[in-house]
Every structure is written in structure tokens, then in C-alpha cells.
C-alpha atoms as a printed R data frame, in Angstrom:
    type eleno elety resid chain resno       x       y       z
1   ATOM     1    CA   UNK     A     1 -17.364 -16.117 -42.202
2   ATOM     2    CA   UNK     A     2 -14.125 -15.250 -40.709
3   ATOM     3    CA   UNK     A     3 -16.063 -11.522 -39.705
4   ATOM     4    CA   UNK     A     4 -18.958 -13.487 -37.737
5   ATOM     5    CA   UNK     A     5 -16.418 -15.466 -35.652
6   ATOM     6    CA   UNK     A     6 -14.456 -12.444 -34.964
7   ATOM     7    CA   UNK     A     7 -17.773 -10.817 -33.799
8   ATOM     8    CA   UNK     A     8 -18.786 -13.835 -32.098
9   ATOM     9    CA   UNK     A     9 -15.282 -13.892 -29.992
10  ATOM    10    CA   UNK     A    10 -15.684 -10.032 -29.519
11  ATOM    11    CA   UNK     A    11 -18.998 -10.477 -28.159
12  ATOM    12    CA   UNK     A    12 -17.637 -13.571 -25.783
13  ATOM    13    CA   UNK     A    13 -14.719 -11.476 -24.774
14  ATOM    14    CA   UNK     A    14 -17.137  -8.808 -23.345
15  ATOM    15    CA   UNK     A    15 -19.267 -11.182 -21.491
16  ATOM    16    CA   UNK     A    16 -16.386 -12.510 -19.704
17  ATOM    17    CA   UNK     A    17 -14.574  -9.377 -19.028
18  ATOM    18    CA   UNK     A    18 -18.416  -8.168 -17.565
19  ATOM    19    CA   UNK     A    19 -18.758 -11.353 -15.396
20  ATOM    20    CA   UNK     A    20 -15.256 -10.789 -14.126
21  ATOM    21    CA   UNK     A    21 -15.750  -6.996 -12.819
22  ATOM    22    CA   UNK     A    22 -18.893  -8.216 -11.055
23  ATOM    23    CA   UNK     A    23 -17.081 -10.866  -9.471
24  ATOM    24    CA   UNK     A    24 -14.482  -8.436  -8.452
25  ATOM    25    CA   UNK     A    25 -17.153  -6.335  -6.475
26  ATOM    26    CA   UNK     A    26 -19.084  -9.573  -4.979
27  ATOM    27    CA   UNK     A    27 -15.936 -10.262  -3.407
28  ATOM    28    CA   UNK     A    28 -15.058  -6.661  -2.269
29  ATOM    29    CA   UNK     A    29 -18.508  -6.561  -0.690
30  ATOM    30    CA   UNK     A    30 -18.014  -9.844   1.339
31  ATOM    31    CA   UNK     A    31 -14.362  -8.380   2.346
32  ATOM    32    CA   UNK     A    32 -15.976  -5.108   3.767
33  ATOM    33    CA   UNK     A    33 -18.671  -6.978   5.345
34  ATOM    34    CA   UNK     A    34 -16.619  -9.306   7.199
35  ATOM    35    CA   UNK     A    35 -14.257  -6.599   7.943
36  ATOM    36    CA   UNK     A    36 -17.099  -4.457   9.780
37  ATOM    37    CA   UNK     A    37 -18.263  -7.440  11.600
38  ATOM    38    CA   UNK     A    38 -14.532  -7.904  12.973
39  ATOM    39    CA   UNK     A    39 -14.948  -4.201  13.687
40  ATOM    40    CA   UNK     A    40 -17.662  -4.966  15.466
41  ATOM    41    CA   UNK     A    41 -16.151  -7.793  17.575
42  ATOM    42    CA   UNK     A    42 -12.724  -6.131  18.373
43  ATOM    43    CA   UNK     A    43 -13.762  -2.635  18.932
44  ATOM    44    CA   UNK     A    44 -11.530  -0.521  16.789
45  ATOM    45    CA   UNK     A    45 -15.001   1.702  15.421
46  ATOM    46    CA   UNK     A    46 -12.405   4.419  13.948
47  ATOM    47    CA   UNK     A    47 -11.870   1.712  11.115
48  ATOM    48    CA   UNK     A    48 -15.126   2.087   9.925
49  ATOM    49    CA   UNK     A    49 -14.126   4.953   7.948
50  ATOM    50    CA   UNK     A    50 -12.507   2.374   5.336
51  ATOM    51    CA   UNK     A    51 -15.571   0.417   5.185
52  ATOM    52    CA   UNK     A    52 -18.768   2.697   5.606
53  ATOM    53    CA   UNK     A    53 -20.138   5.901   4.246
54  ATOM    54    CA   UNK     A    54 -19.862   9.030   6.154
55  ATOM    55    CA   UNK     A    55 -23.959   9.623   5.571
56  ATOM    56    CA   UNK     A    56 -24.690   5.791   6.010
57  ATOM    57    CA   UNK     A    57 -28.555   4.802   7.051
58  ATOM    58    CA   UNK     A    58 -28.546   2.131   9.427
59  ATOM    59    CA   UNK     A    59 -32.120   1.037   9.704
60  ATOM    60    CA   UNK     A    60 -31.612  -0.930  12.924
61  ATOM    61    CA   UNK     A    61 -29.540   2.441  14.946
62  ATOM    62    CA   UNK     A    62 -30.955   2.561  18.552
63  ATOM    63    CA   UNK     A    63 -32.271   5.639  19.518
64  ATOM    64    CA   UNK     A    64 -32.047   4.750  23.550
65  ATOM    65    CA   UNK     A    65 -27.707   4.426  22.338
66  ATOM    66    CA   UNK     A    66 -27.432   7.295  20.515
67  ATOM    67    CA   UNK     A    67 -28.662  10.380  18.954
68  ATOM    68    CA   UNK     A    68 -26.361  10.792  15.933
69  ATOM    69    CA   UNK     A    69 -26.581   9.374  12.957
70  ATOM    70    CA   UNK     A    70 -24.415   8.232  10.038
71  ATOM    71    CA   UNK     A    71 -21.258   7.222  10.473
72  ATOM    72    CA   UNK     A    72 -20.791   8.984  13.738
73  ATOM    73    CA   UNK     A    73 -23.715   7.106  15.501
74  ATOM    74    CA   UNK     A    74 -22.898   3.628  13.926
75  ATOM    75    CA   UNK     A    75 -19.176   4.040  15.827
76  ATOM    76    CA   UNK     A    76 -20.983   5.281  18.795
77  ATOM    77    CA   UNK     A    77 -23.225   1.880  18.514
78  ATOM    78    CA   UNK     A    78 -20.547  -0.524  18.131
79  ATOM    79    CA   UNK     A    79 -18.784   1.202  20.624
80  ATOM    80    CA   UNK     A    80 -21.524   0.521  23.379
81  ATOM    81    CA   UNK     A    81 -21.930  -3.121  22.448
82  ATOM    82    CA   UNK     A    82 -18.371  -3.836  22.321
83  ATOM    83    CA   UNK     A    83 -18.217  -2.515  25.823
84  ATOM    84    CA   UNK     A    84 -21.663  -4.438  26.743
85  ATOM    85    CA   UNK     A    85 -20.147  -7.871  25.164
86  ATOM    86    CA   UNK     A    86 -16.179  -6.754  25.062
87  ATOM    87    CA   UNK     A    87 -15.532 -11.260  24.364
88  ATOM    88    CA   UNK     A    88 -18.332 -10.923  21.292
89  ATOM    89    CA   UNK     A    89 -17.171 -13.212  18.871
90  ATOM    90    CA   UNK     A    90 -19.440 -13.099  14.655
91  ATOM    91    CA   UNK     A    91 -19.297 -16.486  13.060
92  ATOM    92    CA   UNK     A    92 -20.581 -15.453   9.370
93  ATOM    93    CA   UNK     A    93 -22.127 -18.621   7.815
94  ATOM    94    CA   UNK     A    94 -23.569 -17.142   4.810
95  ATOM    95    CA   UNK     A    95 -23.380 -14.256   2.110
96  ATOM    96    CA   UNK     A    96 -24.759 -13.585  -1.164
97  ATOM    97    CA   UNK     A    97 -24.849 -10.457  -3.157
98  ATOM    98    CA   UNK     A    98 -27.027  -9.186  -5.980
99  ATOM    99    CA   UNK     A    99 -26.346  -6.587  -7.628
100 ATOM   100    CA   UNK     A   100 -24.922  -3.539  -5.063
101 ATOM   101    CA   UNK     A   101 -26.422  -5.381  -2.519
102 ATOM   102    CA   UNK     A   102 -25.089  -7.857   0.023
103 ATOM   103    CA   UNK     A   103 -27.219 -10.407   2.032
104 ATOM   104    CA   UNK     A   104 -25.347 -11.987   5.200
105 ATOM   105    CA   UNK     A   105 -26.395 -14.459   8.259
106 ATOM   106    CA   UNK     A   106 -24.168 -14.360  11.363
107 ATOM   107    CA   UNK     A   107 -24.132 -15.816  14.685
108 ATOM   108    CA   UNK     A   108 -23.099 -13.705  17.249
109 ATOM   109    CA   UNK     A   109 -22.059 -14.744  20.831
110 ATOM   110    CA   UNK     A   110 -20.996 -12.709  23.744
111 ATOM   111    CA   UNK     A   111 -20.764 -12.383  27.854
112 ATOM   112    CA   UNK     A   112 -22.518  -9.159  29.147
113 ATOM   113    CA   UNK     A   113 -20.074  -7.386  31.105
114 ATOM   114    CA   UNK     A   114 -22.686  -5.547  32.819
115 ATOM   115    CA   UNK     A   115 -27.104  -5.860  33.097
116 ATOM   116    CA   UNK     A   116 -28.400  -6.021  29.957
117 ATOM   117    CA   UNK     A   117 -32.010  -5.897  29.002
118 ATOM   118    CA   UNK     A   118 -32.651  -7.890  32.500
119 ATOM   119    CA   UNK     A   119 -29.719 -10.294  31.888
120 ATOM   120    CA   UNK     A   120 -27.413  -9.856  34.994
121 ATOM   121    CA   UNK     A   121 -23.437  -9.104  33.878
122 ATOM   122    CA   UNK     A   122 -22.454 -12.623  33.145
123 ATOM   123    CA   UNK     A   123 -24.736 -13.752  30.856
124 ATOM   124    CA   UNK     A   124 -23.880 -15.218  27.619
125 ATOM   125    CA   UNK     A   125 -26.114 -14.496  24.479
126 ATOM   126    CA   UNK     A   126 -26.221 -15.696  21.418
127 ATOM   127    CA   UNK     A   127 -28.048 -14.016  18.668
128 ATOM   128    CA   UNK     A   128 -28.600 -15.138  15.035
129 ATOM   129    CA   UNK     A   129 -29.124 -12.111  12.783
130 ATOM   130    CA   UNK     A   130 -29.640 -11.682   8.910
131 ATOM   131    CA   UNK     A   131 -28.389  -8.336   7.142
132 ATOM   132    CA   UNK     A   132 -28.972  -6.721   4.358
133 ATOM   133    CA   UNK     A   133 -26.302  -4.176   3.098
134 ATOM   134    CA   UNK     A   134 -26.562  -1.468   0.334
135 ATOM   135    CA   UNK     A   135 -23.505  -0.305  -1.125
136 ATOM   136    CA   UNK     A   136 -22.282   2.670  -3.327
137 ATOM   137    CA   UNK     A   137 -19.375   1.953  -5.079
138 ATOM   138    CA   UNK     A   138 -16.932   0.121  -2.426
139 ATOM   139    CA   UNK     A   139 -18.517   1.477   0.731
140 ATOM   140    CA   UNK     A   140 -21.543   0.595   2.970
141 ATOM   141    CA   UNK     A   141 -24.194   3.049   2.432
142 ATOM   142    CA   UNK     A   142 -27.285   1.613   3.996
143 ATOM   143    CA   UNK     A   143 -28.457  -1.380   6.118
144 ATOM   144    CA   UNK     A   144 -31.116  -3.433   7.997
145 ATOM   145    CA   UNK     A   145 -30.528  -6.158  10.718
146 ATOM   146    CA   UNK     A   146 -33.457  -8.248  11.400
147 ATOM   147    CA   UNK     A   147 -32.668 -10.406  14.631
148 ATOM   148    CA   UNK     A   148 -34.454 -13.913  15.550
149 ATOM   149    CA   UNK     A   149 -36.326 -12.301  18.575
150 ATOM   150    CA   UNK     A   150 -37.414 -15.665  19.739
151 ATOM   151    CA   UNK     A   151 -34.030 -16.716  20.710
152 ATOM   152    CA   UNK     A   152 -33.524 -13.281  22.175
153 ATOM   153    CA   UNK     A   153 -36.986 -13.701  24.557
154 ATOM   154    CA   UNK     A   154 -35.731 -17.196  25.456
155 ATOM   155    CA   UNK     A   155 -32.310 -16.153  26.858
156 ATOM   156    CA   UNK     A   156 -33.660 -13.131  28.655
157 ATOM   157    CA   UNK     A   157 -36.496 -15.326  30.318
158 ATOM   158    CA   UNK     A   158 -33.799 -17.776  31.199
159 ATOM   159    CA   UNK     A   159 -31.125 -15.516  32.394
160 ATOM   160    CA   UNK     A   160 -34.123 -13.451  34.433
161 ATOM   161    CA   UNK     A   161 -34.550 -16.567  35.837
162 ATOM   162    CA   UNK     A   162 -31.045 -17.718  36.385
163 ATOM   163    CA   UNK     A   163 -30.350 -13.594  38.315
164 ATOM   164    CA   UNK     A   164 -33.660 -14.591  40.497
165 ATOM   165    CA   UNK     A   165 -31.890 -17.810  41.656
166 ATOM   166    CA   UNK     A   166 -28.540 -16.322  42.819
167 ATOM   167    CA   UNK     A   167 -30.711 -13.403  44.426
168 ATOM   168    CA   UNK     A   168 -32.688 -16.289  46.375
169 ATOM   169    CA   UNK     A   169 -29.390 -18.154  47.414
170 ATOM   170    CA   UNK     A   170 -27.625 -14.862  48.004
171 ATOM   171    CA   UNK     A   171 -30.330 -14.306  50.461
172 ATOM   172    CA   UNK     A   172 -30.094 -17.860  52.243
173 ATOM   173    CA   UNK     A   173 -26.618 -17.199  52.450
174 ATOM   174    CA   UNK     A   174 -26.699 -14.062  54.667
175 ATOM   175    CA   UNK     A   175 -29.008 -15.022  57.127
């Protein structure tokens, strides 16, 4: 009797200590994923090095930003949006992780300091994205974005429209 309850509380003992060591990477996972984002937001790409793997796959790297990849490009990426929206500020309102993998929703909201995608500089977007993060062992190693592109139309049909105004009463005002 006393041998099954000794097994039994072995057998607990291992569950628990499991659970806890998978708890202990959910939560290093959320604390590199909110790091990057901050990354992302204050512009400091050479701390990416903590957080990301040198040969990381970023499914959603721009091609028309850079040419590199891994590591190297994603700096060079964050780098050009942080200089496109330098006020960018990520509200993260969601994360879950299963197993080595991390799923996030953010809000992010910015001024373009320059034309963007037909925005004139001045223009404030906000873009709600969902990301899904593979990691290998503490590091990102591979990700997808996946943007809500109707809210992205919408602002650049409204900003067009706002940059076609000020033309208009730029034009009334020098003749």
C-alpha cells in the first residue's frame, strides 16, 4: 500500500514539475515577444540579437525594404518603419502559446513622418495585426504577420482623400 502511494506521489511530483517548465517557457515567449514589439516601437533593432535567431524566416519581410534576410533584414525592416512611424506606439491585447509556438494580436498606431503608400507625411494609421511566432529554444526563429487589410484600404482611401483636400485649398490659397 504504502509503495502505490509513494508511486502515486512520484508520478504527481513529475506532472507538476512538467507543467511548471512549460509555464516557465510560455512566459519567456510572451517576454521576448513583447520585448521585440518594444524593439519595434523604440528603434533600438541591434537588440534583436537577444530576442531573434541569426537565420530567422520572417514570412511577412518586404522585398521593396530590403534584400537580406534573417536577422540582418528583419533590423533593416524595423529600422525603415521606425523611421516611417518614429511615434509608433504596439498595444498587445492578446497572447497564447502552444507548444514552441506563440500566437499574439496587437494594435499598432503611428504618424507617417513622410508619404506612405499614398498617405501624405502626417497621417496617422492604425493597424490591427495577428502573429504567429515559432521559437527554438528561447529565441524567435520564424514568423507570419497577417494584417486586417480592410482597415489598411480604409485609411489610405481616407488619407488620399484628406492629401487631395489640402492640395485643392493649397491651390485656392495661391491664387
Amino acid at each position: 500500500m504504502l509503495r502505490k502511494l509513494s508511486g502515486i506521489i512520484l508520478l504527481f511530483l513529475i506532472i507538476i514539475l512538467v507543467s511548471c517548465q512549460g509555464n516557465k517557457m510560455e512566459q519567456k515567449y510572451k517576454s521576448v515577444y513583447i520585448a521585440v514589439n518594444n524593439i519595434l516601437d523604440n528603434g533600438n533593432v541591434d537588440d534583436l540579437d537577444v530576442y531573434v535567431e541569426t537565420n530567422v524566416v520572417d514570412h511577412q519581410m518586404d522585398p521593396s525594404i530590403t534584400s537580406k534576410t534573417g536577422l540582418e533584414g528583419l533590423k533593416e525592416m524595423f529600422r525603415y518603419y521606425h523611421n516611417m512611424f518614429p511615434d509608433m506606439k504596439t498595444t498587445i491585447h492578446s497572447m497564447a502559446v502552444s507548444g514552441d509556438t506563440l500566437f499574439g494580436y496587437c494594435t499598432s498606431v503611428g504618424t507617417a513622418s513622410q508619404p506612405f503608400m499614398g498617405m501624405p507625411a502626417g497621417s496617422q494609421i492604425t493597424v490591427n495585426a495577428v502573429d504567429v511566432v515559432v521559437f527554438k529554444g528561447e529565441k524567435m526563429a520564424e514568423h507570419w504577420g497577417f494584417m486586417d487589410m480592410g482597415d489598411v484600404m480604409k485609411m489610405m482611401q481616407q488619407n488620399a482623400i484628406m492629401g487631395e483636400a489640402e492640395g485643392m485649398m493649397e491651390g485656392e490659397m495661391n491664387q
